[in-house]
C-alpha positions in Angstrom: 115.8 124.2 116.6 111.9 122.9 116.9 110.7 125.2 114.2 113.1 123.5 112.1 112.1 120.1 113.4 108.8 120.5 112.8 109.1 122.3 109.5 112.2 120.2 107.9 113.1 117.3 109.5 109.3 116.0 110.9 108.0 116.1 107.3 110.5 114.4 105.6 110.6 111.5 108.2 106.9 111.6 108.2 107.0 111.2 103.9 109.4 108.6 104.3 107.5 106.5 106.7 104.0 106.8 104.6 105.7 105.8 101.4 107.2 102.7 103.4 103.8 101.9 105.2 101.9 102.0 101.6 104.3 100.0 100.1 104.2 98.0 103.4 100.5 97.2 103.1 100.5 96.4 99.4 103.3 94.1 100.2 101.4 92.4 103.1 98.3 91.9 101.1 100.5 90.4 98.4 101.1 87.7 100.7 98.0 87.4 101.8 96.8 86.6 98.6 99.3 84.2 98.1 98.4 81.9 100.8 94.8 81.9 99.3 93.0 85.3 101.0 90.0 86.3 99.0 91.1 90.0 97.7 86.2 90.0 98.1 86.5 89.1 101.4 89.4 91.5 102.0 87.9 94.4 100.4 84.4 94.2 102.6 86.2 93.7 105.7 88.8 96.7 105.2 86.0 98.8 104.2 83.9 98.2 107.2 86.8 98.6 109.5 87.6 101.3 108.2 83.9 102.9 108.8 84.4 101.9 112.1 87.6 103.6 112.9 86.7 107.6 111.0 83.4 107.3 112.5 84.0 108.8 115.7 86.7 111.0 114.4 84.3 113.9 113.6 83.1 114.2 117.1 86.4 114.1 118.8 88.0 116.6 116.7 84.4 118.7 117.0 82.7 119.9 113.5 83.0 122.6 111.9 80.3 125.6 112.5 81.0 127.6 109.2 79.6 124.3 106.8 77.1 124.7 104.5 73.8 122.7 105.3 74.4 119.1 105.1 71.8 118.0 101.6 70.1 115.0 100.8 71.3 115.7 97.5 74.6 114.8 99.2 74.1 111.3 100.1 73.6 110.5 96.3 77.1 112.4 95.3 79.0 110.3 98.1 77.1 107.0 96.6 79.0 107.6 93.7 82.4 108.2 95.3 82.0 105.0 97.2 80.8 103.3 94.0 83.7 104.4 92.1 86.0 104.3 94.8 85.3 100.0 95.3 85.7 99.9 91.5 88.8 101.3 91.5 89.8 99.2 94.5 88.4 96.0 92.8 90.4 96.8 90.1 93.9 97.3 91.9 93.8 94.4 94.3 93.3 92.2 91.9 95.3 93.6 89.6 98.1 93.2 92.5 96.9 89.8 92.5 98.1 88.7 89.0 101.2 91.1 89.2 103.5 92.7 92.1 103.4 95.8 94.5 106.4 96.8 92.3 104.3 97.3 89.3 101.7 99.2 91.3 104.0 101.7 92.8 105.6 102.0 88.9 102.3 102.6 87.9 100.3 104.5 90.4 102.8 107.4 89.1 100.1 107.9 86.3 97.4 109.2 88.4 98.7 112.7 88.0 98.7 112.1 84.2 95.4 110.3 83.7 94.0 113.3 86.1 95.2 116.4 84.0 93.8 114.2 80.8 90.1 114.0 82.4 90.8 117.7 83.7 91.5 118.9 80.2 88.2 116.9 79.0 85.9 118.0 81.7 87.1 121.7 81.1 88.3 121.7 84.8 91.7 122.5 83.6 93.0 125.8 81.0 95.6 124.9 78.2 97.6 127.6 76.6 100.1 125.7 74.6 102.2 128.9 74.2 103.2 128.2 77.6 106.0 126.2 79.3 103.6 124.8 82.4 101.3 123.7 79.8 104.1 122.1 76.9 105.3 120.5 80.4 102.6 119.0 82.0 101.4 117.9 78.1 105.4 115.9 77.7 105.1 114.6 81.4 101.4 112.7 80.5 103.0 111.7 77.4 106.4 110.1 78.8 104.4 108.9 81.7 102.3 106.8 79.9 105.1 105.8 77.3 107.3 104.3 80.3 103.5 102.5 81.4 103.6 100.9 78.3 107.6 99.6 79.1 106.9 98.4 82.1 103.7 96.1 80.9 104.9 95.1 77.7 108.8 95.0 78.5 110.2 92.6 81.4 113.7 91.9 80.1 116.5 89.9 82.2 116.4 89.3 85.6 118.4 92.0 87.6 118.3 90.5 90.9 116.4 87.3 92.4 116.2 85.9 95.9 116.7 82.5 94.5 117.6 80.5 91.2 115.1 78.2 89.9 115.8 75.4 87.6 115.6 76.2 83.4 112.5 74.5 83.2 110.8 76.0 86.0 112.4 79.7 84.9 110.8 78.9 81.4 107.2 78.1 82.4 107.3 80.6 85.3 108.3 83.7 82.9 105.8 82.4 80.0 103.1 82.3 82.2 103.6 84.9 85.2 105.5 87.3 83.4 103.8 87.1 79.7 100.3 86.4 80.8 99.4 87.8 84.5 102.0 90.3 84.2 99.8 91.8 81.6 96.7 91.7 83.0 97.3 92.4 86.5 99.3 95.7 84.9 95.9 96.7 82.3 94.4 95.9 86.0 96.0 98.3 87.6 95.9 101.2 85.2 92.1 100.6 85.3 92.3 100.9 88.8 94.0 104.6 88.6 91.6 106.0 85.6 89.1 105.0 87.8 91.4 106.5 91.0 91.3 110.0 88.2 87.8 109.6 87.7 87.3 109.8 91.6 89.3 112.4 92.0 87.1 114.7 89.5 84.0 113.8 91.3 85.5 114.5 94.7 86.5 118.1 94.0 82.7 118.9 92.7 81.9 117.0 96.0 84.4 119.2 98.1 83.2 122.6 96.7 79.7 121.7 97.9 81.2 120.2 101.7 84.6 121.4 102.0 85.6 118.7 104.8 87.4 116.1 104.2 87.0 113.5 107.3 83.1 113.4 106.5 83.8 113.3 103.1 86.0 109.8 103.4 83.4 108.6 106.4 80.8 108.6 104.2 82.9 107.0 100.9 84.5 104.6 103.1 80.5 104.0 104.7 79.1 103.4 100.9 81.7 101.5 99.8 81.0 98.8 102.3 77.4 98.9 101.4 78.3 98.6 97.6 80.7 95.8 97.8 78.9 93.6 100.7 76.6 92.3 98.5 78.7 92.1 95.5 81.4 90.0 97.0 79.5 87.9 98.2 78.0 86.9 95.0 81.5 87.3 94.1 83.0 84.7 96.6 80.1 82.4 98.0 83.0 80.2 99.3 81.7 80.4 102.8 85.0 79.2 104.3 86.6 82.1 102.4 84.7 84.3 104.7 86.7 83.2 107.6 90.0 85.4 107.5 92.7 82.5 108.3 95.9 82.2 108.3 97.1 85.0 110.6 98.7 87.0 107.6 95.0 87.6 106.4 94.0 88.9 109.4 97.2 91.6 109.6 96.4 92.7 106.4 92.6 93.4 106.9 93.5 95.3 109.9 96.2 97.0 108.8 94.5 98.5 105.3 91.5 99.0 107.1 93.3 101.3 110.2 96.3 103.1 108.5 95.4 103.2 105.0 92.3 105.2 105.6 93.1 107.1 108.3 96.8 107.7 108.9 98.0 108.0 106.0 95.3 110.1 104.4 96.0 112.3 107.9 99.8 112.8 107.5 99.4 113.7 103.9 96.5 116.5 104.9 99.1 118.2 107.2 101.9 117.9 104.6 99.8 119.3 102.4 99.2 122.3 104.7 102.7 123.0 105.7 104.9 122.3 102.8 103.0 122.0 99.8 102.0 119.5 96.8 105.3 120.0 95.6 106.9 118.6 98.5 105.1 116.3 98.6 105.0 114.6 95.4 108.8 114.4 95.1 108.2 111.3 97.8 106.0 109.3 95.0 108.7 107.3 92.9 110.7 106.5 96.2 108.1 103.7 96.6 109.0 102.2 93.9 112.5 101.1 95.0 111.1 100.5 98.5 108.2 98.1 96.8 111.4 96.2 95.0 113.0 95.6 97.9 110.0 94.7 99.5 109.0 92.2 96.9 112.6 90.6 96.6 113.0 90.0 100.1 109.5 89.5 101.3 107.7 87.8 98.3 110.7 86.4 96.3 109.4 88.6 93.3 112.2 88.5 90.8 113.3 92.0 89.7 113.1 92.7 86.3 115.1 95.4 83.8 112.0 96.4 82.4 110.1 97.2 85.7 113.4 99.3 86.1 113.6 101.1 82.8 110.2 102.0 82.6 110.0 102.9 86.2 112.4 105.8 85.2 110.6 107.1 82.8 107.4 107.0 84.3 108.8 109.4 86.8 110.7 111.6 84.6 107.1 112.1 83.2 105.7 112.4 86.6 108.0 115.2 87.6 107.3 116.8 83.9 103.8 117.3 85.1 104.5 118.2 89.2 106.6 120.8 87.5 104.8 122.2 85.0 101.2 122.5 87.8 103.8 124.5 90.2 105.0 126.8 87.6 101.7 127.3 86.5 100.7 128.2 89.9 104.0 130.5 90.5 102.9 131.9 87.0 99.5 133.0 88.2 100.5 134.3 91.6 103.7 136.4 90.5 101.6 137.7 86.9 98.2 138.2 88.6 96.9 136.0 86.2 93.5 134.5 86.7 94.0 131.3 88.4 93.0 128.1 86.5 89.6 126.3 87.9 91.8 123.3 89.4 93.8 125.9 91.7 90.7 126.1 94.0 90.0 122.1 93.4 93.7 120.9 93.3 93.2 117.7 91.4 97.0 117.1 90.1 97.4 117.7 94.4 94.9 115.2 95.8 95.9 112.5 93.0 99.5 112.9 93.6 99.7 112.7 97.5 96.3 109.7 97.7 97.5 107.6 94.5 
């Protein structure tokens, strides 16, 4: 009974509760943002917080003795994650913003997508058409960014609101909200997760050089606040802005900063270790219905048939691709094939359990 607790019933509570507390966050900073919070000053202040709370990690948990020799050469490579990192960051928040968590959820399902795309262009991953991993994962990218383009250019009629404003206010709200920042908070967002792919191709060259992972994030999560002190506050020289009030500000600064750079990124290592990407993945569109609900009841977003619709399809395409990597993998394990480059570096892996 607790071998199967730990192996069934502990993961998928523990899946569950990340999806919520991701959803959670993006939620919270949502609100932040509404009551004026500066997504600048939010970012600097997460970052450094962040720093803070991995830095003693490594010597509580001990180092590890069979590492390769810690390069200067190094320092430069994790520069770059951090830059890319806060410019993917900068995108979403913002993107966020102008839009709704709900959109981000829908659309952080085409990480796996972009990912294989940059894969296939940087030679990091094999393509033999012939088979049906491949002719998968190739549909999957295609429907995933197909039900992308519903969900941004699609809104439809309202399927549920939390309140009913009046015809005028309904008119001027959808032209402008749903026509206009809709939009751009969604061309945002996918910015934010070609960026997110980007990352994710940079961090596997990283990881074959320093396979681990907590220094790895220390140091990205450590540059980033160096790249984006200075920046935001060119950014936001509103000096008052600086000065996290109200409360809700404060919660989400905090929050971001502790659990989603540390426990979350921590639950999804072990998951990864004990039941596999697969597993895993099959968690990612359930935050979309939790970020609906979220943003209905917490926000007052208004849920729309297109967000739905193209929600759907996103993850049909998004399963397409999970699909198609593990029976490529099963492929090369049960045919002795040669496995591809990306099944020592899993990229489709890391961008499906971090997007």
């Amino acid at each position: 009974m607790g071998w199967k607790f730990y192996k069934d019933i502990l993961p998928f509570a523990a899946m569950i509760a990340v999806e919520c507390i991701t959803v959670g966050l993006k939620t919270i900073f949502k609100a932040a943002s509404l009551v004026g919070m500066s997504y600048y000053v939010f970012m600097v202040y997460s970052y450094a917080i962040a720093t803070l709370v991995l830095l003693p990690l490594p010597l509580i948990f001990g180092r590890r003795t069979d590492l390769p020799l810690f390069k200067l050469s190094l320092l430069y490579k994790f520069f770059l994650l951090g830059l890319i990192w806060f410019l993917s960051q900068l995108c979403g928040y913002s993107g966020i913003g102008y839009s709704s968590p709900t959109l981000a959820s829908a659309l952080s399902n085409l990480v796996p997508a972009f990912t294989f795309i940059l894969a296939v262009i940087f030679r990091m991953e094999k393509l033999s058409i012939r088979r049906s991993s491949t002719q998968a994962k190739i549909m999957g990218t295609i429907i995933s960014i197909s039900g992308a383009l519903v969900v941004l250019l699609y809104n439809g009629p309202v399927v549920f609101s939390t309140f009913s404003p009046s015809p005028s206010f309904q008119l001027e709200s959808h032209s402008r909200t749903s026509e206009t920042n809709w939009v751009i908070g969604g061309l945002l967002l996918t910015a934010e997760y070609i960026l997110l792919s980007v990352w994710y191709i940079v961090q596997s060259q990283v990881m074959k050089e320093y396979p681990e992972e907590l220094i790895v994030v220390l140091w990205c999560n450590f540059w980033a606040t160096i790249i984006s002190a200075p920046v935001c506050f060119i950014a936001e020289r509103n000096m008052n802005a600086w000065i996290l009030k109200p409360v809700i500000a404060i919660i989400a600064t905090v929050l971001v900063g502790i659990f989603g750079s540390s426990f979350i990124s921590f639950v999804h290592t072990w998951g990864l270790h004990l039941k596999g990407p697969v597993y895993i993945s099959s968690f990612r569109p359930l935050s979309i219905a939790i970020a609906a609900v979220m943003g209905v009841i917490f926000l007052g977003d208004a849920l729309y048939l297109g967000s739905i619709v193209g929600a759907m399809i996103i993850s049909i395409g998004f399963y397409g691709v999970i699909w198609g990597k593990a029976k490529e993998e099963e492929m090369d394990v049960d045919g002795g094939l040669e496995p591809s480059s990306d099944a020592k570096a899993p990229l489709l892996a890391a961008a499906v359990l971090q997007s």
